[in-house]
C-alpha positions, 0 to 999 in steps of 0.5 A, a space after each residue: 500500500 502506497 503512502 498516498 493511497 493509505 492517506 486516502 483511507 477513511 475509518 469507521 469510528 462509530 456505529 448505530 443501527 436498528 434492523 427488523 428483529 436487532 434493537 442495535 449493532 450487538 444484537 444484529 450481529 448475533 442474529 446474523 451468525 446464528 443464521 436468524 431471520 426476522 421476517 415474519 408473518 403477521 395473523 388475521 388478528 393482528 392484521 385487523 387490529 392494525 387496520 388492514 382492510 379486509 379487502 387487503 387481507 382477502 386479496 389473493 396478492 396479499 403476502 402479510 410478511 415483512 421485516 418488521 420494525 418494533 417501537 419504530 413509533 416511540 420517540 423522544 421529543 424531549 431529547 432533542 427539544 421538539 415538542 409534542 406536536 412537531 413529534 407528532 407531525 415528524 415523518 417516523 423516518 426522521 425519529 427513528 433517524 435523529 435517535 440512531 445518530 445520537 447513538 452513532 455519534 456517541 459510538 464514535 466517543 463524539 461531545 460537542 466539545 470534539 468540534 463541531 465541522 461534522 457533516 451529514 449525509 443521509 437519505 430515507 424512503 418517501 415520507 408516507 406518514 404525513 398524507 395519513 394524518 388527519 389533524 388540522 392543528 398539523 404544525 406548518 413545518 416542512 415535511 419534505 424528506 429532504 429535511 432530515 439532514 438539516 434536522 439532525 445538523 440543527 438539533 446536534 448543532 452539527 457545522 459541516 456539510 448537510 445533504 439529502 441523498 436518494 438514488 432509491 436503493 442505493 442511496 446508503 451507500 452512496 451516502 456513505 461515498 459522498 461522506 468519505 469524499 467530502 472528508 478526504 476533500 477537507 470539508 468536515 473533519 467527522 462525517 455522519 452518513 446513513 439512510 432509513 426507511 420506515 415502510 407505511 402503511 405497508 408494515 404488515 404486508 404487501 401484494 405480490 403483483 404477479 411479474 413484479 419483483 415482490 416474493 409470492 410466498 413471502 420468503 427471500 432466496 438470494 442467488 437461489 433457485 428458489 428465488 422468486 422475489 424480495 420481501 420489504 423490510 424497515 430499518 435504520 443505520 448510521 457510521 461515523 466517519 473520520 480520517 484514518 490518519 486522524 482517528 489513529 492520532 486521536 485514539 479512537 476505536 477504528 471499526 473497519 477501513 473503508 479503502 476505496 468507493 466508487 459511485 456510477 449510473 448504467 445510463 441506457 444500457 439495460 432493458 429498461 428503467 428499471 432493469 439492472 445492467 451488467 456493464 455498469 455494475 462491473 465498471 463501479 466495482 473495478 472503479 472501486 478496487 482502482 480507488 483503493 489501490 489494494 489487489 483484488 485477490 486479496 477480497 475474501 468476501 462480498 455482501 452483495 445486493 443480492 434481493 433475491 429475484 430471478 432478474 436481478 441475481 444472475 446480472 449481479 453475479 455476472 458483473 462480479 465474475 465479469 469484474 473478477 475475469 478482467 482482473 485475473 482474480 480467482 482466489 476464494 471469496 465468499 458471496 453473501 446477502 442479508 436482505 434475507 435476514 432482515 428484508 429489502 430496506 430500500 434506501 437503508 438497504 446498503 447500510 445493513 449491508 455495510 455493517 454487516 461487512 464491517 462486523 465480519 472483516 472485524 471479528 473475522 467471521 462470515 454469517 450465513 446467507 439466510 435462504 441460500 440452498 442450491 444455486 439459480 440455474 442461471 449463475 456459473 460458479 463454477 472456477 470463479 472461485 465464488 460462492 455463496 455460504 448458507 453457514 457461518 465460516 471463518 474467514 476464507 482467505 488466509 494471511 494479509 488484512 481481512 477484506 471484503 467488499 459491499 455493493 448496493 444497487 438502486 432502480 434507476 442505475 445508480 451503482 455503489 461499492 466499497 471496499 471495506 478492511 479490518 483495523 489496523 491492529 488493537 485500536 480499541 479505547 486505549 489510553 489516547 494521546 494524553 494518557 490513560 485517567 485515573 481517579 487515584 492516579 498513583 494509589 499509595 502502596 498497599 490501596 488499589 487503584 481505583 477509576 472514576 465513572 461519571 454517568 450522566 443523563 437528561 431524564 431519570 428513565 434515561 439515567 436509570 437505564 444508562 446505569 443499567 447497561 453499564 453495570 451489565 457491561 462493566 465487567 466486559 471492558 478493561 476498567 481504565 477504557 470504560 473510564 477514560 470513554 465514560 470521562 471523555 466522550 460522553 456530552 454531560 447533561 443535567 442529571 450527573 453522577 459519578 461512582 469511584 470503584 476498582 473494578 467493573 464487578 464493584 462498580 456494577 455493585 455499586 450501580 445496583 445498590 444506588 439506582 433503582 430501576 425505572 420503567 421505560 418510559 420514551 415518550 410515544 408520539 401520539 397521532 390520529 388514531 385512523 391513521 395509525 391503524 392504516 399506518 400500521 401505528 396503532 398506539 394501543 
C-alpha cells in the first residue's frame, strides 16, 4: 500500500443501527451468525387490529410478511427539544433517524466539545406518514424528506456539510461515498452518513403483483433457485466517519477501513428503467478496487445486493465474475446477502449491508446467507472461485488484512461499492494521546487503584437505564477504557453522577445498590388514531 493511497483511507469510528428483529449493532450481529431471520408473518388478528382492510387481507396478492420494525413509533421529543406536536407531525423516518445518530455519534466517543465541522449525509424512503394524518392543528413545518439532514445538523448543532441523498436503493451507500469524499476533500473533519426507511402503511404486508419483483410466498432466496422475489423490510443505520490518519492520532476505536468507493449510473444500457445492467455494475466495482489501490485477490468476501429475484441475481453475479475475469482474480471469496435476514430496506438497504461487512472483516467471521440452498440455474460458479455460504465460516482467505467488499444497487442505475478492511491492529479505547485517567492516579502502596465513572443523563428513565447497561457491561471492558470513554466522550447533561470503584464487578455493585430501576418510559408520539391503524401505528 502506497503512502498516498493509505492517506486516502477513511475509518469507521462509530456505529448505530436498528434492523427488523436487532434493537442495535450487538444484537444484529448475533442474529446474523446464528443464521436468524426476522421476517415474519403477521395473523388475521393482528392484521385487523392494525387496520388492514379486509379487502387487503382477502386479496389473493396479499403476502402479510415483512421485516418488521418494533417501537419504530416511540420517540423522544424531549431529547432533542421538539415538542409534542412537531413529534407528532415528524415523518417516523426522521425519529427513528435523529435517535440512531445520537447513538452513532456517541459510538464514535463524539461531545460537542470534539468540534463541531461534522457533516451529514443521509437519505430515507418517501415520507408516507404525513398524507395519513388527519389533524388540522398539523404544525406548518416542512415535511419534505429532504429535511432530515438539516434536522439532525440543527438539533446536534452539527457545522459541516448537510445533504439529502436518494438514488432509491442505493442511496446508503452512496451516502456513505459522498461522506468519505467530502472528508478526504477537507470539508468536515467527522462525517455522519446513513439512510432509513420506515415502510407505511405497508408494515404488515404487501401484494405480490404477479411479474413484479415482490416474493409470492413471502420468503427471500438470494442467488437461489428458489428465488422468486424480495420481501420489504424497515430499518435504520448510521457510521461515523473520520480520517484514518486522524482517528489513529486521536485514539479512537477504528471499526473497519473503508479503502476505496466508487459511485456510477448504467445510463441506457439495460432493458429498461428499471432493469439492472451488467456493464455498469462491473465498471463501479473495478472503479472501486482502482480507488483503493489494494489487489483484488486479496477480497475474501462480498455482501452483495443480492434481493433475491430471478432478474436481478444472475446480472449481479455476472458483473462480479465479469469484474473478477478482467482482473485475473480467482482466489476464494465468499458471496453473501442479508436482505434475507432482515428484508429489502430500500434506501437503508446498503447500510445493513455495510455493517454487516464491517462486523465480519472485524471479528473475522462470515454469517450465513439466510435462504441460500442450491444455486439459480442461471449463475456459473463454477472456477470463479465464488460462492455463496448458507453457514457461518471463518474467514476464507488466509494471511494479509481481512477484506471484503459491499455493493448496493438502486432502480434507476445508480451503482455503489466499497471496499471495506479490518483495523489496523488493537485500536480499541486505549489510553489516547494524553494518557490513560485515573481517579487515584498513583494509589499509595498497599490501596488499589481505583477509576472514576461519571454517568450522566437528561431524564431519570434515561439515567436509570444508562446505569443499567453499564453495570451489565462493566465487567466486559478493561476498567481504565470504560473510564477514560465514560470521562471523555460522553456530552454531560443535567442529571450527573459519578461512582469511584476498582473494578467493573464493584462498580456494577455499586450501580445496583444506588439506582433503582425505572420503567421505560420514551415518550410515544401520539397521532390520529385512523391513521395509525392504516399506518400500521396503532398506539394501543
Amino acid at each position: 500500500m502506497s503512502a498516498a493511497k493509505d492517506g486516502q483511507a477513511v475509518a469507521v469510528v462509530g456505529m448505530a443501527c436498528r434492523f427488523p428483529g436487532a434493537r442495535d449493532v450487538d444484537q444484529y450481529w448475533a442474529n446474523l451468525v446464528r443464521g436468524d431471520s426476522a421476517l415474519t408473518r403477521a395473523d388475521d388478528a393482528e392484521l385487523t387490529a392494525a387496520g388492514v382492510p379486509e379487502e387487503v387481507r382477502r386479496h389473493p396478492d396479499h403476502v402479510p410478511v415483512a421485516g418488521r420494525l418494533d417501537g419504530f413509533d416511540l420517540f423522544d421529543a424531549e431529547y432533542f427539544n421538539i415538542s409534542p406536536a412537531e413529534a407528532a407531525a415528524m415523518d417516523p423516518q426522521q425519529r427513528l433517524f435523529l435517535q440512531e445518530a445520537v447513538h452513532a455519534l456517541e459510538d464514535a466517543g463524539w461531545t460537542p466539545a470534539s468540534g463541531r465541522r461534522v457533516g451529514v449525509f443521509c437519505g430515507s424512503g418517501d415520507n408516507a406518514y404525513t398524507g395519513l394524518l388527519d389533524r388540522p392543528d398539523r404544525p406548518a413545518v416542512p415535511d419534505s424528506p429532504a429535511t432530515l439532514p438539516l434536522r439532525v445538523s440543527y438539533h446536534l448543532d452539527l457545522r459541516g456539510p448537510s445533504v439529502f441523498v436518494s438514488s432509491l436503493c442505493s442511496t446508503a451507500l452512496t451516502a456513505v461515498h459522498l461522506a468519505r469524499r467530502s472528508l478526504l476533500s477537507g470539508d468536515c473533519d467527522l462525517a455522519l452518513a446513513g439512510a432509513v426507511t420506515v415502510r407505511l402503511p405497508l408494515h404488515h404486508g404487501y401484494l405480490a403483483h404477479p411479474g413484479g419483483v415482490a416474493s409470492p410466498q413471502g420468503t427471500l432466496h438470494p442467488f437461489d433457485h428458489r428465488a422468486s422475489g424480495t420481501v420489504p423490510g424497515s430499518g435504520v443505520g448510521a457510521v461515523v466517519l473520520k480520517r484514518l490518519e486522524h482517528a489513529l492520532r486521536d485514539g479512537d476505536t477504528v471499526h473497519a477501513v473503508i479503502r476505496g468507493s466508487a459511485l456510477n449510473n448504467d445510463g441506457a444500457g439495460r432493458q429498461s428503467f428499471a432493469a439492472p445492467g451488467v456493464q455498469g455494475q462491473q465498471d463501479v466495482i473495478l472503479a472501486a478496487l482502482a480507488d483503493s489501490g489494494i489487489e483484488p485477490d486479496s477480497i475474501g468476501y462480498v455482501e452483495a445486493h443480492g434481493t433475491g429475484t430471478p432478474l436481478g441475481d444472475p446480472v449481479e453475479i455476472a458483473a462480479l465474475t465479469g469484474a473478477r475475469e478482467r482482473l485475473g482474480v480467482t482466489t476464494p471469496c465468499v458471496i453473501g446477502a442479508v436482505k434475507s435476514s432482515v428484508g429489502h430496506l430500500d434506501s437503508a438497504a446498503g447500510m445493513a449491508g455495510l455493517v454487516k461487512a464491517v462486523l465480519a472483516v472485524r471479528e473475522g467471521v462470515i454469517p450465513p446467507t439466510v435462504g441460500h440452498d442450491e444455486p439459480n440455474p442461471r449463475i456459473r460458479l463454477d472456477g470463479t472461485g465464488l460462492r455463496v455460504s448458507g453457514r457461518t465460516e471463518s474467514w476464507p482467505v488466509p494471511g494479509g488484512p481481512r477484506r471484503a467488499a459491499v455493493t448496493a444497487l438502486g432502480i434507476g442505475g445508480t451503482n455503489a461499492h466499497l471496499v471495506v478492511e479490518e483495523p489496523p491492529g488493537d485500536t480499541t479505547d486505549g489510553p489516547g494521546p494524553d494518557g490513560p485517567e485515573r481517579s487515584l492516579a498513583d494509589a499509595p502502596d498497599g490501596a488499589e487503584q481505583a477509576w472514576l465513572f461519571p454517568v450522566s443523563a437528561r431524564s431519570p428513565q434515561a439515567f436509570g437505564r444508562l446505569c443499567g447497561l453499564l453495570g451489565e457491561r462493566a465487567g466486559s471492558f478493561p476498567e481504565g477504557d470504560v473510564a477514560r470513554s465514560l470521562q471523555r466522550h460522553r456530552a454531560a447533561h443535567p442529571l450527573r453522577r459519578a461512582w469511584v470503584a476498582s473494578s467493573g464487578a464493584k462498580l456494577a455493585a455499586e450501580l445496583r445498590a444506588a439506582v433503582a430501576p425505572l420503567p421505560r418510559q420514551p415518550v410515544t408520539v401520539t397521532v390520529d388514531p385512523r391513521a395509525a391503524r392504516t399506518a400500521g401505528l396503532d398506539p394501543r
